[in-house]
N, C-alpha and C positions, 0 to 999 in steps of 0.2 A: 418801803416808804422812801421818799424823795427828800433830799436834804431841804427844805425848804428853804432857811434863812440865806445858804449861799445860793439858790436859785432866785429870791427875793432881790439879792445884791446886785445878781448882774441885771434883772427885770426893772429896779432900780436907776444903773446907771445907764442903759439905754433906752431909758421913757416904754418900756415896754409891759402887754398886760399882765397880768399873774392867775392862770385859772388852774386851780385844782380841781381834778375829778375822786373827789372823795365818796364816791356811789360808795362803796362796799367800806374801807377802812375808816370811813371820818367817823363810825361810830366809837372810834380809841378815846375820843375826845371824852366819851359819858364816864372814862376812868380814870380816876387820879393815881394810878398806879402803871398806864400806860398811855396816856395821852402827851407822852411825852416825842412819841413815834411820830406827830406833827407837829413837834417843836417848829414857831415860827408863821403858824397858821394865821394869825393875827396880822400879817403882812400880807396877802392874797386880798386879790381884787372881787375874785368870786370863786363857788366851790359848786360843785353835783352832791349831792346828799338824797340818798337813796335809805327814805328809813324803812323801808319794805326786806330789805336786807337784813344785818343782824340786829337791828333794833326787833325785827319779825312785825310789824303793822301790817295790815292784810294790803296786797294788791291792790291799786297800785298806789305807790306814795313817795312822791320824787320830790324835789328841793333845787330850785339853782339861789344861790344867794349871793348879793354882791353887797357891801360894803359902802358903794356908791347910792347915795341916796337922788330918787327920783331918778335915776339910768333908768330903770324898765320900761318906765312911762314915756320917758322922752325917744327910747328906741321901737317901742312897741303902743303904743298909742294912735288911733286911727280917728279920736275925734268924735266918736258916731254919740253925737247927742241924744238922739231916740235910744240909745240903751244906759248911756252915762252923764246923766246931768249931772253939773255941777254947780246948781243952786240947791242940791239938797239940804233942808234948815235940820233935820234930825238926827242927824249925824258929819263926823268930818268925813268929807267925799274922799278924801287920802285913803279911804281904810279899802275901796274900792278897788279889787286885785285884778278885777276884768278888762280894764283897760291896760296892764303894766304885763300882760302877758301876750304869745304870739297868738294861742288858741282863745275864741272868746269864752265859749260853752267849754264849762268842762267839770269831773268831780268834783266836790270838796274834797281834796286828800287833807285838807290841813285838820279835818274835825275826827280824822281817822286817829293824825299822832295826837293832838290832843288830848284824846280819850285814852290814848293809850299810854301816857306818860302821866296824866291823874291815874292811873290804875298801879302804876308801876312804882310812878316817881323816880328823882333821879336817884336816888341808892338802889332800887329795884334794877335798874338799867347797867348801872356800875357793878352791881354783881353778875347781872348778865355776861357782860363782857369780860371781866373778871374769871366766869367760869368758862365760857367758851376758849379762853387762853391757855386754862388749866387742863382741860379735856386734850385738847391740840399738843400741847408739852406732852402728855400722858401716852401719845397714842405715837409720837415721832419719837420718846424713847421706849418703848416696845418695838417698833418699825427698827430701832437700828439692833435691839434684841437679839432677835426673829431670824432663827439662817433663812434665809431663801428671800428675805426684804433688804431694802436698801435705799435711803433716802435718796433723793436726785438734787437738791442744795436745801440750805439751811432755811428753816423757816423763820419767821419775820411776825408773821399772825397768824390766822388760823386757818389757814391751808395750808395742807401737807402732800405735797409732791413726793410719791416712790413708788419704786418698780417691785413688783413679787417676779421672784427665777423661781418656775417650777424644778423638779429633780432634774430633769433631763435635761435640763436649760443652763443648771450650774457649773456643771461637770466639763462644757463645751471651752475653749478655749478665747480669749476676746477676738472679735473679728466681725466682719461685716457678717457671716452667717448668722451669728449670736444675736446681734444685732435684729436682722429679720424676724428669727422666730420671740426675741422679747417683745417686737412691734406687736408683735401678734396676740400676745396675753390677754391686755387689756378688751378688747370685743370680743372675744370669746370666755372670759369671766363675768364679763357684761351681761352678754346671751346669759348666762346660766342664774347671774342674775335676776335679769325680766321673767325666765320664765318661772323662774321657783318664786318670786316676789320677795325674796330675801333683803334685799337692799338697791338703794338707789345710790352709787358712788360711779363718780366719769372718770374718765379719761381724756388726755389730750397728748399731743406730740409739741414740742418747744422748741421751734427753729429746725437746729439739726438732730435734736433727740429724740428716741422712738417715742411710744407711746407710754405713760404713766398712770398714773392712780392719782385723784387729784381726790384727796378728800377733803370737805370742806365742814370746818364743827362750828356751829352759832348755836343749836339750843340748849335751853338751860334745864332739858328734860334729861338729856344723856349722863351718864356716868362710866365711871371706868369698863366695867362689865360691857357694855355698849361698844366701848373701841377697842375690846378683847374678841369681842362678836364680827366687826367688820374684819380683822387681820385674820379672823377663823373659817370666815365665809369664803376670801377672798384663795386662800392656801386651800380650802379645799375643792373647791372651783376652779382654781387652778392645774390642783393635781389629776381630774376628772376631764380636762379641753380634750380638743379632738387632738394635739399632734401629741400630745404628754400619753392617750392612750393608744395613739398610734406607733409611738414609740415603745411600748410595753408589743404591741401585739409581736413588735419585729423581733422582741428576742423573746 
């Protein structure tokens, strides 16, 4: 998460916009227990809000919101009277979101979170995100546990960045070889993955770092047992790749 208030200050002193892409984190905000990780949000000109993320509202359901009343219309408004009168006497034509957008046609996403925040309401939501922080804590101290795991930096939310060293992997000295064959782990865990159907967890590489385990906790079905199953799956899909028992065959 980004400091916002001194990012607000200098956006501040040089007449400049403030946009947050809060797709995936701005759900912090449904906690009072961590919605403090946007401390300053109240200073932002507009934000991305993706509650198809962990809020979990079925695809698709996206949000841009600005603070600026009457911006959307005045930059997205094309006039087209045959779709948008504004002599409507039955209602206020403000409420008319067709014209304040770039696409004219498009879902209702808005009736999706609706229904889904009367279902939940906001303590429903707040424990959501409550427990997905909790699952995530749960599973990054097991990960630093675990011989053969190793977190790749500190987590922030509920993603968890780490590498698994199979046996033959630990033993090796640090170096650009090491190196190599950790890059290697992840897609071929993966494979073993898909085809047994065991789990769906990626990977990625970050800049100059090989490849990791990116796992990522938002439902509030999982429990501990669940993030005991992914570091079980993962270690023994590990131990199983092609160069871990190509290394067995050679001695």
């Amino acid at each position: 998460f980004d400091p916002l208030n001194s990012i607000a200050d200098i956006c501040e002193e040089f007449g400049m916009w403030l946009h947050v892409d809060a797709a995936w984190g701005g759900a912090v905000l449904l906690s009072r227990k961590h919605r403090h990780l946007m401390k300053g949000s109240h200073r932002i000109d507009s934000v991305t809000w993706n509650p198809h993320k962990l809020m979990g509202v079925p695809l698709q359901c996206s949000a841009f919101i600005t603070k600026h009343e009457g911006l959307l219309q005045r930059c997205n408004s094309a006039h087209a009277q045959y779709l948008f009168q504004r002599d409507k006497k039955q209602y206020d034509v403000a409420l008319d979101t067709g014209d304040k957008a770039i696409q004219c046609g498009r879902h209702v996403d808005i009736v999706k979170l609706w229904l889904a925040w009367k279902a939940r309401g906001n303590l429903g939501y707040e424990k959501k995100v409550n427990h997905a922080f909790e699952m995530a804590q749960y599973l990054t101290d097991q990960v630093r546990k675990r011989e053969g795991f190793q977190i790749v930096s500190e987590p922030e939310y509920v993603n968890i960045g780490f590498w698994y060293f199979p046996p033959s992997i630990r033993s090796m000295p640090d170096g650009p070889e090491k190196t190599k064959l950790l890059h290697k782990v992840g897609p071929e865990v993966k494979k073993g993955m898909t085809k047994k159907g065991s789990l769906l967890v990626g990977y990625q590489p970050c800049k100059d770092t090989c490849n990791y385990f990116r796992m990522i906790v938002h439902s509030d079905a999982v429990r501990r047992a669940d993030m005991d199953y992914v570091l079980d799956e993962i270690e023994r899909l590990g131990k199983m790749s092609s160069f871990e028992t190509e290394k067995c065959r050679k001695k």
